[in-house]
NUROTI-847018 format. One record per residue (C-alpha): residue number from 1; z, y, x. Coordinates in steps of 0.2 Angstrom, whole numbers, always signed. Layout:
NODE resi    pz    py    px
NODE  NUM     Z     Y     X
...
% end
This chain:
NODE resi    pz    py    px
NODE    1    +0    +0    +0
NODE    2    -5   +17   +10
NODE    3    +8   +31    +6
NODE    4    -4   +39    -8
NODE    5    -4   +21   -16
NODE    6   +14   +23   -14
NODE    7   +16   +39   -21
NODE    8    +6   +39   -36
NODE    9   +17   +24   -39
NODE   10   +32   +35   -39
NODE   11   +23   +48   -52
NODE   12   +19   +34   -62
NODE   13   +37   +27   -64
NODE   14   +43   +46   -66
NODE   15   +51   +44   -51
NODE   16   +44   +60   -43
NODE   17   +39   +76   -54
NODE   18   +19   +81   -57
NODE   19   +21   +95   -45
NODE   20   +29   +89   -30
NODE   21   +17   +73   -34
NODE   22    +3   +86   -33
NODE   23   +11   +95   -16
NODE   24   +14   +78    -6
NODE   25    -3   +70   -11
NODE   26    -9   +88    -4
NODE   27    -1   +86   +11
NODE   28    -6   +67   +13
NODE   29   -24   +74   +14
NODE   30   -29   +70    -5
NODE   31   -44   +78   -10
NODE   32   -45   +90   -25
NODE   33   -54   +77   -35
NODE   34   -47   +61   -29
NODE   35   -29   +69   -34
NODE   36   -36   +76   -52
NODE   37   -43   +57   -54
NODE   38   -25   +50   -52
NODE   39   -14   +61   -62
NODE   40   -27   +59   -77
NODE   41   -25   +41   -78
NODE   42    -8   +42   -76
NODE   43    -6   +56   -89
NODE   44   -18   +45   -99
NODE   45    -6   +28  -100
NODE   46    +9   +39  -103
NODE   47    +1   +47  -119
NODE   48    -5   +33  -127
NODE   49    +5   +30  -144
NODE   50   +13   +14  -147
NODE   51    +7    +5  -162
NODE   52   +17    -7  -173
NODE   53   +16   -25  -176
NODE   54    +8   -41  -168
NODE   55   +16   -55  -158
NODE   56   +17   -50  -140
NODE   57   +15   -69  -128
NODE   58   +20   -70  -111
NODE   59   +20   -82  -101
NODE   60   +36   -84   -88
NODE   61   +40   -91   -70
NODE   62   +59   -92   -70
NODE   63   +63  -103   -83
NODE   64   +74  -122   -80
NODE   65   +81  -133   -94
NODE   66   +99  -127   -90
NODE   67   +96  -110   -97
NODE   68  +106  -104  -110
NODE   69  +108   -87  -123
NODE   70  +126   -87  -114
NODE   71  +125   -66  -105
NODE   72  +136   -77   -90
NODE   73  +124   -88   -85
NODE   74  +108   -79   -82
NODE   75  +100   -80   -66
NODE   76   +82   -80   -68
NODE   77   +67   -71   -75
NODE   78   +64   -79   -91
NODE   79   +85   -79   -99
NODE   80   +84   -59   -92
NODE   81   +68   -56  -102
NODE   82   +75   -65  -117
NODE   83   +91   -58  -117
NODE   84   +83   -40  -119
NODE   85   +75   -45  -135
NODE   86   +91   -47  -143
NODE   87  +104   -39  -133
NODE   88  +111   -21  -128
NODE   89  +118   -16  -112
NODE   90  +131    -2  -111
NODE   91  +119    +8   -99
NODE   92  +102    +5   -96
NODE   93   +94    +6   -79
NODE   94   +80   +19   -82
NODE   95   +63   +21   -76
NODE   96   +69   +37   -64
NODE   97   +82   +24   -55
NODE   98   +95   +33   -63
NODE   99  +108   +25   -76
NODE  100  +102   +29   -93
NODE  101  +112   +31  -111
NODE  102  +114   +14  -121
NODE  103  +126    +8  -132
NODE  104  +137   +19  -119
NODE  105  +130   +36  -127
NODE  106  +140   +45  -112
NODE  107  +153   +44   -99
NODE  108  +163   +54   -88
NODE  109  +175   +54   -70
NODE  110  +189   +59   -69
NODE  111  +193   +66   -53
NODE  112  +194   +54   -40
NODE  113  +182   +42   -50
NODE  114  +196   +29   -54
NODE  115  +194   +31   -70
NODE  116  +181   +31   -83
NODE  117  +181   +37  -100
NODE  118  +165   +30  -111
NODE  119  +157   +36  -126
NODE  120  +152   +22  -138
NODE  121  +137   +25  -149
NODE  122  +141   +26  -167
NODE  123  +131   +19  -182
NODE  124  +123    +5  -173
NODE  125  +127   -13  -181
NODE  126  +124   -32  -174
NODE  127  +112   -44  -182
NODE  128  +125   -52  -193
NODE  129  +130   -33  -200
NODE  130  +146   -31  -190
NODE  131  +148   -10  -183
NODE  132  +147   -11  -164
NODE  133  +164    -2  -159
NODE  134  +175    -1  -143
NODE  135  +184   -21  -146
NODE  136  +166   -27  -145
NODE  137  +162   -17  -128
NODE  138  +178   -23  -121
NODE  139  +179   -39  -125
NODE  140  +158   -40  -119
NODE  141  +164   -33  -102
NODE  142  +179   -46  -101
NODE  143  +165   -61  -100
NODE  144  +162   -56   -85
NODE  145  +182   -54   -76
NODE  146  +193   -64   -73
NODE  147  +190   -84   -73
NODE  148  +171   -83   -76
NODE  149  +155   -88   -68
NODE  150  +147   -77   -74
NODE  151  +133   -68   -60
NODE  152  +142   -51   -62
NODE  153  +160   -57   -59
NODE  154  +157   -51   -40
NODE  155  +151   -33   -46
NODE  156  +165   -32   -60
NODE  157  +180   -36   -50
NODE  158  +179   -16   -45
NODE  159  +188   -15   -64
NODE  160  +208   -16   -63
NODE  161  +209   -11   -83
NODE  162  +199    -8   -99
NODE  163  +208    -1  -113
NODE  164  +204    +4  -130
NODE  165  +205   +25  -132
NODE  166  +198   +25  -150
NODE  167  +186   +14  -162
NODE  168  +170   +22  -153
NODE  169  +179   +28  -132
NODE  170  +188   +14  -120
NODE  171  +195   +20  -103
NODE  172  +189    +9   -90
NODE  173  +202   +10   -72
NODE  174  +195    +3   -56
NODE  175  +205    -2   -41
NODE  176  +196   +11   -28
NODE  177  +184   +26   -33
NODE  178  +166   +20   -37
NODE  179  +156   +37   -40
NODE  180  +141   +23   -45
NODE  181  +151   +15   -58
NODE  182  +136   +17   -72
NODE  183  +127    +8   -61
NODE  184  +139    -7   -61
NODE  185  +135    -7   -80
NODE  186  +119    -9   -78
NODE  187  +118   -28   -72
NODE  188  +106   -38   -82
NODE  189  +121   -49   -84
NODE  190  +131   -33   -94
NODE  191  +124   -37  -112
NODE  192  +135   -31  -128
NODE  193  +140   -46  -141
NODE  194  +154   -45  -154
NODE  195  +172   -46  -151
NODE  196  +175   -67  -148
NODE  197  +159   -71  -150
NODE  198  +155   -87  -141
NODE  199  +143   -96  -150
NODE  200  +128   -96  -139
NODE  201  +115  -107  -149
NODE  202  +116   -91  -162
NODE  203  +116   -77  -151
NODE  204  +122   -61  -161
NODE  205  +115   -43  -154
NODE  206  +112   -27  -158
NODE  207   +92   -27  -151
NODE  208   +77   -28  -160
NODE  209   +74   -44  -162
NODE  210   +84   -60  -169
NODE  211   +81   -75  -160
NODE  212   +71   -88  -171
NODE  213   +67  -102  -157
NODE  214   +74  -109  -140
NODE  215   +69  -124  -132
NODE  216   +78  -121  -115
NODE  217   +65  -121   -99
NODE  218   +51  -123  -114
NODE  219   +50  -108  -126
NODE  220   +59   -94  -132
NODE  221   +54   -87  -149
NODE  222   +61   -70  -157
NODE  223   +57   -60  -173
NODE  224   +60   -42  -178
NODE  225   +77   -38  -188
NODE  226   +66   -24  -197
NODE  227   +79   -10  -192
NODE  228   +81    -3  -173
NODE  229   +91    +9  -168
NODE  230   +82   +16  -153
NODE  231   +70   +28  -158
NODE  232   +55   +23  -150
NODE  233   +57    +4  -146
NODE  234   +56   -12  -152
NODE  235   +37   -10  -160
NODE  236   +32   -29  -160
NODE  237   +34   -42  -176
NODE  238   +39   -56  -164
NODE  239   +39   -59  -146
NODE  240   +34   -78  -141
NODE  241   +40   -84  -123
NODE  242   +33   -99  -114
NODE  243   +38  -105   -98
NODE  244   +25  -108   -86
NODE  245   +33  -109   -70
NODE  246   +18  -116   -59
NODE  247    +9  -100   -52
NODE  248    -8  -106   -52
NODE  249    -4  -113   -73
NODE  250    +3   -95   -74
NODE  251   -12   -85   -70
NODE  252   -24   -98   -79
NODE  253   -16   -93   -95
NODE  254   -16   -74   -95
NODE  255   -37   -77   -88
NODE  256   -38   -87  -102
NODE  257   -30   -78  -116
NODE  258   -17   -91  -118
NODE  259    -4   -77  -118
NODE  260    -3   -56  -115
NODE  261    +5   -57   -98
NODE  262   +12   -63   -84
NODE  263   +27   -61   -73
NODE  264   +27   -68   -52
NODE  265    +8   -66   -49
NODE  266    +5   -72   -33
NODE  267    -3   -57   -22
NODE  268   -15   -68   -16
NODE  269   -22   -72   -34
NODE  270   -20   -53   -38
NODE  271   -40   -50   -33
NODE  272   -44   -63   -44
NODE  273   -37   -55   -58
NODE  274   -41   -37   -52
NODE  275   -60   -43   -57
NODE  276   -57   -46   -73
NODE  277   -61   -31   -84
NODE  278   -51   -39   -98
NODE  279   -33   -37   -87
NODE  280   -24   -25   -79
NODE  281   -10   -28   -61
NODE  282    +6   -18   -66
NODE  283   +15   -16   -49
NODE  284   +31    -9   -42
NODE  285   +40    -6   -27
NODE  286   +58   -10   -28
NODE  287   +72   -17   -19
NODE  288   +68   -34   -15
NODE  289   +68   -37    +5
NODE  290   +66   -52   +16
NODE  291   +79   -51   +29
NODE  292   +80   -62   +46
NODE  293  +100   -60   +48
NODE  294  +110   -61   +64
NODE  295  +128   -62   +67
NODE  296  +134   -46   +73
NODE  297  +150   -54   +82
NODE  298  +140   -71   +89
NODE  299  +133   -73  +105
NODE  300  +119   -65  +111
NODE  301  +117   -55   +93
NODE  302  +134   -46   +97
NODE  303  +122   -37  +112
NODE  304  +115   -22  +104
NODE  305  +100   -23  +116
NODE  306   +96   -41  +111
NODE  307   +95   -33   +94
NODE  308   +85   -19   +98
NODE  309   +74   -31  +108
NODE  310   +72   -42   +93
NODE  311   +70   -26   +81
NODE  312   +55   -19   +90
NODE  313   +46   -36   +92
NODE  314   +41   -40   +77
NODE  315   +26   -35   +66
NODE  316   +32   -30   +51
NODE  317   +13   -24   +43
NODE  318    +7   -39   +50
NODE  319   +20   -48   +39
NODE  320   +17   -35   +22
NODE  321    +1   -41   +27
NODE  322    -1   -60   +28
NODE  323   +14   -63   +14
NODE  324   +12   -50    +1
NODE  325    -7   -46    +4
NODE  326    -3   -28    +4
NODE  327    +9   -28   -11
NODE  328   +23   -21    -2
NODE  329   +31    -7   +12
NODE  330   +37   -11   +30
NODE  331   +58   -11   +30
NODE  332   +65    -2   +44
NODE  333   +82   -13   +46
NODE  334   +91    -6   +31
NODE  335   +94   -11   +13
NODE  336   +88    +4    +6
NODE  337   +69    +4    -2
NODE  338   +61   +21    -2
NODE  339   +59   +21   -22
NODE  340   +80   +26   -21
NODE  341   +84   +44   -21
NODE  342   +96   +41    -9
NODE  343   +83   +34    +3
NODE  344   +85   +41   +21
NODE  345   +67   +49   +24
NODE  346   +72   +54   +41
NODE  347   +76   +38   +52
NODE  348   +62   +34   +66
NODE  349   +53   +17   +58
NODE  350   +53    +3   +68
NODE  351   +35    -5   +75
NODE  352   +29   -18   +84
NODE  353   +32   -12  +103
NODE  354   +29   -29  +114
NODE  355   +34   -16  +128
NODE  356   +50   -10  +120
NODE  357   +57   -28  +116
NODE  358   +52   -32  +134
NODE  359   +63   -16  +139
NODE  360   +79   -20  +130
NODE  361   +78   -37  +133
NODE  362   +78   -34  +152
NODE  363   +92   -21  +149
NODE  364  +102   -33  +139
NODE  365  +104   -44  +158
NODE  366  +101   -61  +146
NODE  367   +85   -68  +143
NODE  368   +91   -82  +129
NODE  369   +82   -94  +116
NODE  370   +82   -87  +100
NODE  371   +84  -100   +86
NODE  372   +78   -93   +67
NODE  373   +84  -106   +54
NODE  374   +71  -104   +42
NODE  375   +67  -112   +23
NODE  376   +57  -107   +11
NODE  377   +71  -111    -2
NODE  378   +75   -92    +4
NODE  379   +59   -86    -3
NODE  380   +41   -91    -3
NODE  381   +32   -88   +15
NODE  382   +52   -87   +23
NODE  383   +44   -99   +36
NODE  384   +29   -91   +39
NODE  385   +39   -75   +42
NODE  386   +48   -83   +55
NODE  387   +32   -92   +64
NODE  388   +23   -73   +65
NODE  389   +40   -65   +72
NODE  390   +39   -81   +85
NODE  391   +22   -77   +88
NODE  392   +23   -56   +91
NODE  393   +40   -59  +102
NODE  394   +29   -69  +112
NODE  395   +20   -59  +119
NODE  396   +34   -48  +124
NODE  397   +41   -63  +133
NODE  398   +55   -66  +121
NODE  399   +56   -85  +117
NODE  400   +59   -91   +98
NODE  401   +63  -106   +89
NODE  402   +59  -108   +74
NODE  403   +68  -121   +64
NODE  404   +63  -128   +50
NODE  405   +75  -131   +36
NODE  406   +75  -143   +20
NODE  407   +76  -133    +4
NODE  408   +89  -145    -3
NODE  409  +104  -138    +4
NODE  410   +98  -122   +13
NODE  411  +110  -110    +3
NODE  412  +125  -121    +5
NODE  413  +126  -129   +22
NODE  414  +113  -115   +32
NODE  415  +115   -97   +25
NODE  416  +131   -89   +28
NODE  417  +134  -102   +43
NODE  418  +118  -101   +55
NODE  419  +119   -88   +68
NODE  420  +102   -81   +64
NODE  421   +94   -87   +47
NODE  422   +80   -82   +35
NODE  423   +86   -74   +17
NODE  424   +81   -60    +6
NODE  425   +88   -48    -7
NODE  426   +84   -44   -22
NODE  427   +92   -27   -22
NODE  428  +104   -16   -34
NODE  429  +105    -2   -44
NODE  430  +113   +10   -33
NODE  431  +114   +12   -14
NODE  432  +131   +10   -14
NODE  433  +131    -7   -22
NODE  434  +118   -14    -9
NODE  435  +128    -9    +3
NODE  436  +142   -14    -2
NODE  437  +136   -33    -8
NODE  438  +129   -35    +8
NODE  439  +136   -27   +22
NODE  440  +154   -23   +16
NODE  441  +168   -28   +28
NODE  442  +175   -39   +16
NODE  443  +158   -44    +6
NODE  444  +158   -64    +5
NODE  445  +140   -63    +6
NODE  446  +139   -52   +21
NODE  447  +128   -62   +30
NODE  448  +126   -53   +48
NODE  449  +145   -50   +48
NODE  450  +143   -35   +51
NODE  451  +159   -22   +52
NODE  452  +159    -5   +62
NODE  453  +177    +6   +58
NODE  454  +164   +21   +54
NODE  455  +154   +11   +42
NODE  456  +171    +3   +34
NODE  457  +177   +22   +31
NODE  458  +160   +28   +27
NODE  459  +156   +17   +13
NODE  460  +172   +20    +6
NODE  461  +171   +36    +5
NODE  462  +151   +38    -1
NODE  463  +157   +26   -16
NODE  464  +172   +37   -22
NODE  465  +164   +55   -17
NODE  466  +158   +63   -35
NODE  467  +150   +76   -26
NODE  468  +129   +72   -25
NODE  469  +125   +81   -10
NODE  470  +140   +75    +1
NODE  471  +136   +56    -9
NODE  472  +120   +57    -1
NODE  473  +124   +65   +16
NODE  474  +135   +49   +18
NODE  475  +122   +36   +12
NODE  476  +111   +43   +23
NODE  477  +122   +40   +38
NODE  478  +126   +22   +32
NODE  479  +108   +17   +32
NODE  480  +107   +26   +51
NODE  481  +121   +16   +57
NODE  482  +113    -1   +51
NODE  483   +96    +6   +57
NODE  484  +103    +7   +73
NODE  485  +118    -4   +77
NODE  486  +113   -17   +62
NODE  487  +109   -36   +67
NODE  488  +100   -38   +50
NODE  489   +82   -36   +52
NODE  490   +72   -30   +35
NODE  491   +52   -34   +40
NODE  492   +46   -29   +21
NODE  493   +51   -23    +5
NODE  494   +40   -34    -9
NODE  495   +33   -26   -26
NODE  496   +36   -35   -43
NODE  497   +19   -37   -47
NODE  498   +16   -42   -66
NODE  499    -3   -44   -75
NODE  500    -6   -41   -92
NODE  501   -21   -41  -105
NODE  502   -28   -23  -107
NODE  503   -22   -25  -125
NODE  504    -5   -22  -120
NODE  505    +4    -6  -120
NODE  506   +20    +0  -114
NODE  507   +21   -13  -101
NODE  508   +26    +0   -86
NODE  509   +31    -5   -68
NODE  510   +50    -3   -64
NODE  511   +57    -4   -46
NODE  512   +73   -16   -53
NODE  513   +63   -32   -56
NODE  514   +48   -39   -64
NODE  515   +43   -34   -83
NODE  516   +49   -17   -83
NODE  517   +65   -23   -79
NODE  518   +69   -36   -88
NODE  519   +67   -23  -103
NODE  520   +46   -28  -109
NODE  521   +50   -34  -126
NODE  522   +60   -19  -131
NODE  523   +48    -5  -125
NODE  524   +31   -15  -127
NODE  525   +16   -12  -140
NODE  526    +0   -24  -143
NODE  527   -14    -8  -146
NODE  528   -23   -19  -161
% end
């Protein structure tokens, strides 16, 4: 993706205004007309006026026979997309990246961002005719404390309290300040049911649509209740899931017509579809990075020269390249994808310098073998990742190993323990949280072990600092300090890329996961 690409992606998601769109493409060396071209077809999609009705069919990857209507237990593509059919969250994660009014119609700090006091939205009712009030908030954020599996259990243990203010305002208390809180409710996970509710084969929400069909891993049907409460949403008559996990199966059936869209498509099927006049690619940058970790306090990665060596002899484009076909960005060692407000625009970017990694190395006084664990349980091309790296450190005169692990039993007995190991991340909401989830000095899933006093204080401070410009001053210096004295590399940042039948409206790209989000059955239209 070249940096105009990039940017009218931005404008597209409404991430960046029309006029500073129009100033930076300006500056990129955009002509006049090339720049008018792109804003009109942008401007274009937007205005289009969502019509009512129809059945909208997509075909899913993401699906497995365990799945279950249960908010807890979602962990995949197909249960998230579901879910959005017939659930509410409290906040919504919105198109800008910012946390957006749900059944949460406002919030607010109190100093020291301890304490949370929400606004519930009044006059909204479930499916069975039940009033949503402040019980049914509560008692849908307790799924997720205490004893629970549930995927957001690691994110909620921030809350120390909730308690009921009033029928329609709860005060949430957390255990440290956490300026991001809104984002905390915005995990896919975070779905509003009614007050002990847990009969999950008759899921009860306040969305659009009731469901009508499961067959878990097979097919998820749901139908319009006939009343919404967001103005502007839920325009379909039914939306009809089908699980098709196989990529190639996938594909086959949106060429065909079998269904509207598609989640997953594979970057190196996205020409074939790009031929056909009948479908559209709707792509977004996000936050989903692959990562080649080392253990910050393990021989040789505890040498920062090692590191560097390492950091500056790998290819990165050749890897956006050769994995993603070009849907993607190069990473430059930190979590933080340049869709994010708080991305840090100023750090030097990291190349491939077969002189520099020879430098460091030499500097370091070692000369070791380097031994990447690598699986493509992690993600697809994990190992291919790990061959080109071995290939470009090559020829700097840095030797690698690439081992090559089984898939069955890589996240148990190799991430977490192998000193340098292929993994990725899917991102989060806010800056804050990836950072925290990942590199936190007492996050269970801090993978490089990393843990500096400045970084400890700083992250602390950034999450409990209300303050935007001193928020972001720190956030900056977070992503500096892992760009520098990290032992996480971050070759690449892949889009969500998505295809749909031309037919579709309303199916935008969003930088937090695949089918805007999670969020395509509430806000898509069929246009006849």
């Amino acid at each position: 993706m070249t940096e105009l690409e990039f940017l009218k992606q931005l404008h597209q998601d409404g991430r960046v205004s029309r006029r500073e769109f129009l100033g930076r493409a300006a500056a990129l060396g955009a002509g006049a007309a090339l720049i008018s071209g792109m804003v009109g077809s942008i401007e274009a999609h937007a205005a289009e006026t969502p019509r009512k009705g129809g059945t909208l069919r997509l075909g899913l990857g993401g699906g497995s026979t365990t799945d279950s209507t249960d908010p807890a237990s979602y962990n995949d593509s197909v249960m998230i997309d579901a879910s959005r059919a017939i659930f509410n969250g409290l906040v919504e994660w919105g198109q800008d990246g910012k946390p957006v009014p749900e059944l949460a119609e406002s919030w607010e700090a109190k100093p020291g961002a301890v304490e949370w006091v929400l606004n519930l939205r009044k006059g909204v009712s479930f499916s069975n005719g039940k009033t949503f009030g402040a019980d049914d908030a509560i008692y849908s954020i307790n799924l997720h404390r205490g004893q629970t599996k549930s995927g957001a259990a690691g994110s909620f243990k921030v809350i120390k309290d909730v308690k009921k203010l009033t029928d329609t305002q709860i005060l949430v208390t957390l255990d440290s300040g956490d300026a991001d809180f809104p984002y905390v409710l915005t995990d896919y996970h975070m779905l509003v049911v009614p007050n002990g509710h847990t009969d999950w084969s008759k899921p009860i929400g306040t969305g659009a649509y009731t469901m009508e069909k499961f067959e878990p891993g097979v097919r998820f049907v749901a139908k319009a209740t006939g009343h919404y409460w967001k103005a502007g949403r839920g325009h379909l008559d039914a939306v009809d899931i089908t699980v098709i996990n196989d990529t190639s199966a996938r594909v086959n059936a949106v060429v065909t017509g079998q269904v509207d869209a598609i989640n997953r498509l594979d970057p190196k099927l996205a020409a074939l579809v790009q031929k056909n006049p009948k479908l559209e690619i709707v792509r977004a940058a996000g936050g989903w990075h692959t990562v080649i970790s080392m253990m910050h306090d393990k021989a040789p990665f505890d040498n920062q020269d090692v590191r560097l060596a390492l950091k500056w002899g790998i290819d990165r484009e050749q890897i956006v390249k050769a994995l993603f076909s070009g849907f993607g960005t190069v990473g430059n060692d930190h979590p933080i994808p340049k869709t994010d407000p708080y991305y840090n625009s100023s750090l030097p970017q990291f190349k491939y310098d077969a002189d520099k990694a020879k430098f460091y190395m030499k500097k370091s006084g070692m000369s070791p073998t380097i031994t990447i664990q690598a699986s493509d349980a992690a993600f697809n091309g994990a190992v291919d990742m790990a061959t080109l790296f071995q290939a470009s450190a090559a020829k700097a005169g840095i030797k690698i190993d690439v081992k090559k692990e089984p898939a069955d039993g890589f996240w148990d007995n190799v991430w977490l323990k192998g000193p340098c190991v292929t993994s990725y991340w899917a991102g989060r909401s806010a800056a804050t949280q990836m950072l925290s989830v990942a590199y936190g000095p007492d996050a269970p899933w801090n993978e490089s072990h990393f843990k500096t006093p400045r970084f400890t204080q700083l992250l602390a401070s950034a999450r409990a600092e209300l303050d935007e410009t001193k928020r972001k001053a720190m956030i900056w210096e977070l992503q500096a300090i892992l760009h520098d004295d990290g032992a996480t590399i971050v070759p690449a940042f892949r889009d969500w890329v998505d295809a749909h039948n031309k037919n579709v409206g309303g199916h935008t790209p969003h930088g937090g996961f695949d089918m805007d989000n999670g969020l395509i059955a509430d806000k898509a239209w069929l246009k006849s």
